[in-house]
C-alpha positions as CSV (number, residue, x, y, z in Angstrom):
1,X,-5.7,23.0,19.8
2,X,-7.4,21.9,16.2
3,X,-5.3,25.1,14.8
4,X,-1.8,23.8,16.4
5,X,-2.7,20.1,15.1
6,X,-3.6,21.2,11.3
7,X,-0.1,23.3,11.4
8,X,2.2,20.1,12.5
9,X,0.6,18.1,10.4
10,X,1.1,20.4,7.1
11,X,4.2,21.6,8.4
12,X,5.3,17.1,8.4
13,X,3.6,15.8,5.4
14,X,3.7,19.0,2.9
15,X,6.5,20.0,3.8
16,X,8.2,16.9,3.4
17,X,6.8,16.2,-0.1
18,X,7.3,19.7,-1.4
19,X,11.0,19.4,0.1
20,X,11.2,16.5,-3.0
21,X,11.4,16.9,-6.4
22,X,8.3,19.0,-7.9
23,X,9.7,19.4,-11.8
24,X,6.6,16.9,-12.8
25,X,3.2,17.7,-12.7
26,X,1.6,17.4,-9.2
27,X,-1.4,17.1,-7.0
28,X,-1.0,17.5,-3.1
29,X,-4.7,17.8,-2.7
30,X,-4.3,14.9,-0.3
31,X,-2.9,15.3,3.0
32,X,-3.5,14.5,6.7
33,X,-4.3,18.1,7.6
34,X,-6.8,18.5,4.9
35,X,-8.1,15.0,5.5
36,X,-8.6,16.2,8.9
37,X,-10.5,19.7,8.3
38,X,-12.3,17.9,6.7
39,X,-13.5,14.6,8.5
40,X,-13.2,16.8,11.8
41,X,-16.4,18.5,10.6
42,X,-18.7,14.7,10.8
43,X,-16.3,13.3,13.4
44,X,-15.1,15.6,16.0
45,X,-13.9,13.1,18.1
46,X,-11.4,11.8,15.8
47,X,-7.2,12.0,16.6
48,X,-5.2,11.7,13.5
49,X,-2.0,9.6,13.9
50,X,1.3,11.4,13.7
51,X,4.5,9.3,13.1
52,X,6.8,8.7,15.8
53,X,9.7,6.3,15.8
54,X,9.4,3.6,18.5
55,X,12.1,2.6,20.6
56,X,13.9,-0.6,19.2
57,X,13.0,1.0,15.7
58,X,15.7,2.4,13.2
59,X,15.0,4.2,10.1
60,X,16.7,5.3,6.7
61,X,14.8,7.6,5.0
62,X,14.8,8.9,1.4
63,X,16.7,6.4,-0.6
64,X,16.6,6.6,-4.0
65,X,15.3,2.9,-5.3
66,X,14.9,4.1,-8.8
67,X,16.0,6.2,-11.8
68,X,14.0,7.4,-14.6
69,X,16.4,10.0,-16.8
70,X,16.3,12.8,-14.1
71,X,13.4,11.7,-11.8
72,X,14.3,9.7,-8.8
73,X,11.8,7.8,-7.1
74,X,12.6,7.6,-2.9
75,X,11.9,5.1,-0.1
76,X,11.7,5.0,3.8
77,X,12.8,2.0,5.5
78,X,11.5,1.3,9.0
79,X,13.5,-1.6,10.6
80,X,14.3,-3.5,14.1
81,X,17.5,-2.7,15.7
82,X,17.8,-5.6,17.1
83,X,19.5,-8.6,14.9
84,X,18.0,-11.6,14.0
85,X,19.6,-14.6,12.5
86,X,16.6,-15.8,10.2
87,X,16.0,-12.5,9.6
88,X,12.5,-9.9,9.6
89,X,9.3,-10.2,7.5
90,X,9.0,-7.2,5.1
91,X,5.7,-5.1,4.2
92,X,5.6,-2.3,1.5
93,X,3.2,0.1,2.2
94,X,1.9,1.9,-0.8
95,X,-0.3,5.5,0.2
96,X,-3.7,6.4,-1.2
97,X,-4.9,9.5,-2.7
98,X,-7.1,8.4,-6.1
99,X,-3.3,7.2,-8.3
100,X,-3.3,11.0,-8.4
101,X,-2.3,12.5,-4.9
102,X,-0.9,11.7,-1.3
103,X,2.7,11.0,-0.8
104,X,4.3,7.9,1.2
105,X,4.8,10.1,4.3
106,X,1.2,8.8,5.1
107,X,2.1,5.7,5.6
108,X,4.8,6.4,8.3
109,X,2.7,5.6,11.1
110,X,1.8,2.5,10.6
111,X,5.3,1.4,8.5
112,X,6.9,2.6,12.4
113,X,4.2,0.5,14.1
114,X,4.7,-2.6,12.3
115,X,8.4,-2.6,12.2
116,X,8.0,-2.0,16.0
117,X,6.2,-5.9,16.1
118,X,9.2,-7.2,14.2
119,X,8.8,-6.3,10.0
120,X,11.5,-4.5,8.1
121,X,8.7,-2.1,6.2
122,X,8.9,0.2,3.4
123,X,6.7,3.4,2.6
124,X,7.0,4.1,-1.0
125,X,6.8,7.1,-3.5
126,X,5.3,6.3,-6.8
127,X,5.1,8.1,-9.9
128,X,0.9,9.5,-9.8
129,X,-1.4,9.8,-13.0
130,X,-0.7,13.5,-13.4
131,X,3.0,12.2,-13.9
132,X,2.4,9.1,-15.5
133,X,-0.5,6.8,-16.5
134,X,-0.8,3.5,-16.0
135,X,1.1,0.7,-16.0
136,X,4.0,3.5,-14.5
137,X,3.0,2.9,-11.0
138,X,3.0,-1.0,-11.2
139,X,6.3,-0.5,-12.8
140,X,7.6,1.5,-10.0
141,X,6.1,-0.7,-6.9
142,X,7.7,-3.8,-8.4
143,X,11.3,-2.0,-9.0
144,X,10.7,-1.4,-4.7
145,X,10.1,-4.8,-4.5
146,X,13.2,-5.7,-6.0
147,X,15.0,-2.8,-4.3
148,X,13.8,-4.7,-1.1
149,X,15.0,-8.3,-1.8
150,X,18.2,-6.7,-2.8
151,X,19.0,-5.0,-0.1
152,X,17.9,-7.8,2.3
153,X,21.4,-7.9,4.1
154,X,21.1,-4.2,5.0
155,X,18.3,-4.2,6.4
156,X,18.1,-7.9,8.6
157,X,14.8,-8.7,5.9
158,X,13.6,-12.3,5.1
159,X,13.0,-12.1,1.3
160,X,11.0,-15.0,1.4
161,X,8.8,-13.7,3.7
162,X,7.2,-10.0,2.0
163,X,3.8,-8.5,2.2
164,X,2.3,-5.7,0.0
165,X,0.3,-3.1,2.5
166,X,-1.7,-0.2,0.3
167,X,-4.7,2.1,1.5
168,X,-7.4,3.0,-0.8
169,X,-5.9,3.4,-4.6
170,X,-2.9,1.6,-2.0
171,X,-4.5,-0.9,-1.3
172,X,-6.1,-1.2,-5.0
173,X,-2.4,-1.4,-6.2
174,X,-1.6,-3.8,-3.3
175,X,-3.7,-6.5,-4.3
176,X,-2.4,-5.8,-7.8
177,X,1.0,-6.3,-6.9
178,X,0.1,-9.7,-4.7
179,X,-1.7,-11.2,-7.6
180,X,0.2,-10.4,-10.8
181,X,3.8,-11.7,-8.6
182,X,6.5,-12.1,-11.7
183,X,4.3,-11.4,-14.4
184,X,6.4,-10.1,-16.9
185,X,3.8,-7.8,-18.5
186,X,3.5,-5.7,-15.6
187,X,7.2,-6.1,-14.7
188,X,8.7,-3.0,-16.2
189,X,12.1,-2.6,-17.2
190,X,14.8,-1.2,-14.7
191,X,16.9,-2.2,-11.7
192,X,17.8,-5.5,-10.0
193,X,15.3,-7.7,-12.5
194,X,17.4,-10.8,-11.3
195,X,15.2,-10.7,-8.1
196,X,11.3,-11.4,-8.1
197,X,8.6,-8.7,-6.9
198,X,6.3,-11.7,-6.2
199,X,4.8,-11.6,-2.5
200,X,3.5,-13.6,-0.3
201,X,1.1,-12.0,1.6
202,X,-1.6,-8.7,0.9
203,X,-3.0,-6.8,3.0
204,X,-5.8,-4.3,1.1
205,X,-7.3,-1.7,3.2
206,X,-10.5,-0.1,1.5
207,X,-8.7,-0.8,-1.9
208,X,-11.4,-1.8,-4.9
209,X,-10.4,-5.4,-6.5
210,X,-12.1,-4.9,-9.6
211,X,-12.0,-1.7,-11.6
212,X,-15.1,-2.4,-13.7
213,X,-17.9,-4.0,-11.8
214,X,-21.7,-3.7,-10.7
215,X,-20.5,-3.1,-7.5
216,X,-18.1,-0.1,-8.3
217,X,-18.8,3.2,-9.4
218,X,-16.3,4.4,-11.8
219,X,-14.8,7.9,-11.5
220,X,-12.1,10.5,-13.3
221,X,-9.6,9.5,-11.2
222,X,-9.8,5.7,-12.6
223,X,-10.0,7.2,-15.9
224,X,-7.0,9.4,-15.5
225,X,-4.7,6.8,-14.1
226,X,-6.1,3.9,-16.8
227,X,-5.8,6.6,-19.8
228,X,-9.6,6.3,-20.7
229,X,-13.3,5.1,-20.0
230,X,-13.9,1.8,-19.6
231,X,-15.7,1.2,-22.4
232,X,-13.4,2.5,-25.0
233,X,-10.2,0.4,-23.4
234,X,-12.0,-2.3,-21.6
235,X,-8.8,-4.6,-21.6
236,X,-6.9,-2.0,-19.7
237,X,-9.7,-1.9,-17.2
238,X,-9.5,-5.7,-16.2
239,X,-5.7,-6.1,-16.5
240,X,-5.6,-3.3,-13.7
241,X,-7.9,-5.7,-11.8
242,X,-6.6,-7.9,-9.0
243,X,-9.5,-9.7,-9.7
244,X,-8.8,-10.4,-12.9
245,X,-5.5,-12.2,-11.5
246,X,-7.0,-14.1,-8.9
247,X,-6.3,-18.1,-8.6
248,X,-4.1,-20.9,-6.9
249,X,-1.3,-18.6,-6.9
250,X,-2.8,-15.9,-5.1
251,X,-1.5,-15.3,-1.5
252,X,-2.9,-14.9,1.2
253,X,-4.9,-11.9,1.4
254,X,-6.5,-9.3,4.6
255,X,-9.6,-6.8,3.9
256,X,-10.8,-4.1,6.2
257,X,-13.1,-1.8,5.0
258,X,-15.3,1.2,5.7
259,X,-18.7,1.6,6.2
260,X,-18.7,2.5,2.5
261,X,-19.8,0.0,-0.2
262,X,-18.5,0.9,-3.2
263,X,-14.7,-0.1,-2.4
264,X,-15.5,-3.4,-1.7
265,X,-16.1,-4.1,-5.7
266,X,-15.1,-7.8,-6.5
267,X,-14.1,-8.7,-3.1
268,X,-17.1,-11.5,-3.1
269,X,-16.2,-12.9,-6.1
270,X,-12.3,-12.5,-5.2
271,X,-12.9,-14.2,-1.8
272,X,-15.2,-16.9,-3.6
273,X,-12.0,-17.9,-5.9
274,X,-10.0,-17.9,-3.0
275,X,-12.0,-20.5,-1.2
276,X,-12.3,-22.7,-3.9
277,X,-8.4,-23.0,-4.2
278,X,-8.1,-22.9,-0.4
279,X,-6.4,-19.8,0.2
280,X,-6.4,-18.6,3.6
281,X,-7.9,-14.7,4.0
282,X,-9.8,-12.6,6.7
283,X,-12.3,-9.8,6.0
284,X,-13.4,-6.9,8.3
285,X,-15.4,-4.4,8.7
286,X,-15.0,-0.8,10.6
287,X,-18.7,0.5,11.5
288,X,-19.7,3.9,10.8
289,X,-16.2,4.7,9.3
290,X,-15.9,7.9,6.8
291,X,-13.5,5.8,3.7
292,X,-9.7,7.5,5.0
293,X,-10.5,5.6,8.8
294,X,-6.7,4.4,8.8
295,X,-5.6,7.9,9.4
296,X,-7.2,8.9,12.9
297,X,-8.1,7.3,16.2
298,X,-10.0,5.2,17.0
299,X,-9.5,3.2,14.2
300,X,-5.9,3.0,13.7
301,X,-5.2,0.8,16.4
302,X,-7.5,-1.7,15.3
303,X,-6.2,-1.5,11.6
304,X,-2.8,-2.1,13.0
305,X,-4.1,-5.0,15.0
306,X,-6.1,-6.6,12.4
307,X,-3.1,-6.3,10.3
308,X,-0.2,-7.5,12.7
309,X,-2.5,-10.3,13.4
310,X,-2.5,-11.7,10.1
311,X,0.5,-11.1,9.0
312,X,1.6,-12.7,12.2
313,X,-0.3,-15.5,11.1
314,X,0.6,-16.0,7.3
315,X,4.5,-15.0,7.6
316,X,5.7,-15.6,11.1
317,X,3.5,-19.0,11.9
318,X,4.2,-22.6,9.9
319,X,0.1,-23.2,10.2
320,X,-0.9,-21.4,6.9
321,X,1.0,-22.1,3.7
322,X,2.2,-19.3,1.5
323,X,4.0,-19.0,-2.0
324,X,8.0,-18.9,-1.2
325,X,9.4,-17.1,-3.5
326,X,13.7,-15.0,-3.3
């Protein structure tokens, strides 16, 4: 039965990302079905979570939302059937993998999941450090951004109402997004700059906050994707902080996190400045979790609930201000 599983699940997720373009340097080290072999070994128990598209759910998948010479960059857009006046709440889920590997395919499950409970969502591809170093994935996530606000009408999607949702270096990059909003440093050049990437909600599962900090351990990948150590471009380093960011502008944000430490680097001090400016967020914790829990059951279904909870709560509900922002 393990043996059938590992085959869908590289037949799904490889062979989807390999079915892209591959003229750019590339590391598919991180998939589902190795994830699995792998965590299977500690965890037997463990289901990982295929994607299946839930009944009220449309989809549109791999539209091109931006152009760089002759690279594309592709989306998937998970979306209610049914219409609404006022229009959805939107998430963009950005996939994990070290800003090196994975591929937005990941995040189908849960983008299918949450548009099920009423969000137009959005699994992105990115360009990954092997491709391009830092601030090229910023860039990119804020051109889908964009992308989404304009192409609200197609999709029934509230562009007032938008949430960044990232795993790991995801969720890193998440929080990234949700506290930098239209700063024009990070911006990038490209498409549809008459609308604002600024969000107003972020949800950061097992994502660091701070790149440099006693609590984190820094590692190749970081200095891949940042273009050096931390001590030789220290300035690099903090910009690529949410951290760094933080203050009365910040939205409001959702942690859940493993059972490992090290990924929780600045979230004190973040949630500390978030208090003091009144900020609403929620923090939780997933015992005895290896640090890739979103991918398998049991603990997908309380990720998705912890999420749709507060999202339900910061976007849908009049109780908890939030930056408003087209």
């Amino acid at each position: 039965m393990n043996k059938i599983i590992c085959i869908l699940l590289s037949l799904l997720y490889v062979g989807v990302a390999t079915a892209q373009q591959a003229d750019f340097p590339r590391d598919t080290s991180y998939t589902l079905s190795g994830t699995y072999e792998k965590m299977k070994k500690h965890h037997p128990f463990i289901r990982p979570v295929l994607p299946a598209l839930p009944k009220g759910v449309k989809s549109a998948e791999s539209i091109v939302y931006r152009t760089l010479g002759n690279r594309t960059l592709h989306l998937d857009v998970f979306y209610p059937a049914k219409k609404s006046k006022k229009g959805y709440p939107g998430v963009l889920l950005i996939h994990g993998g070290g800003w090196r590997s994975g591929d937005k395919t990941l995040e189908w499950p849960m983008a299918q999941q949450l548009a099920a409970q009423g969000y137009v969502t959005v699994a992105v591809e990115y360009r990954l450090s092997l491709e391009a170093p830092y601030p090229a994935a910023v860039h990119d996530l804020k051109a889908a951004l964009r992308w989404m606000r304009a192409h609200a009408r197609e999709y029934k999607l509230d562009t007032t109402k938008i949430a960044t949702y990232g795993t790991s270096a995801g969720g890193q990059l998440a929080a990234l997004l949700g506290t930098t909003g239209d700063l024009e440093m990070l911006e990038g050049q490209g498409e549809h700059l008459n609308h604002s990437s600024a969000v107003q909600a972020i949800v950061d599962i097992d994502g660091t906050l701070a790149m440099k900090h006693p609590e984190s351990t820094e590692g190749i990948y970081a200095e891949q994707w940042l273009g050096g150590l931390s001590k030789d471009i220290p300035d690099t380093w903090a910009e690529a902080s949410a951290l760094t960011h933080t203050g009365k502008n910040t939205p409001p944000i959702l942690y859940v996190a493993s059972s490992h430490p090290r990924f929780l680097a600045g979230r004190g001090d973040m949630i500390r400045i978030l208090e003091k400016e009144g900020i609403y967020n929620e923090s939780y914790f997933i015992p005895d979790t290896p640090h890739t829990f979103w991918l398998f059951e049991p603990w997908f279904t309380p990720t998705l609930k912890y999420t749709t909870n507060f999202l339900n709560k910061v976007l849908k509900e009049k109780s908890v201000v939030t930056q408003v922002k087209k």
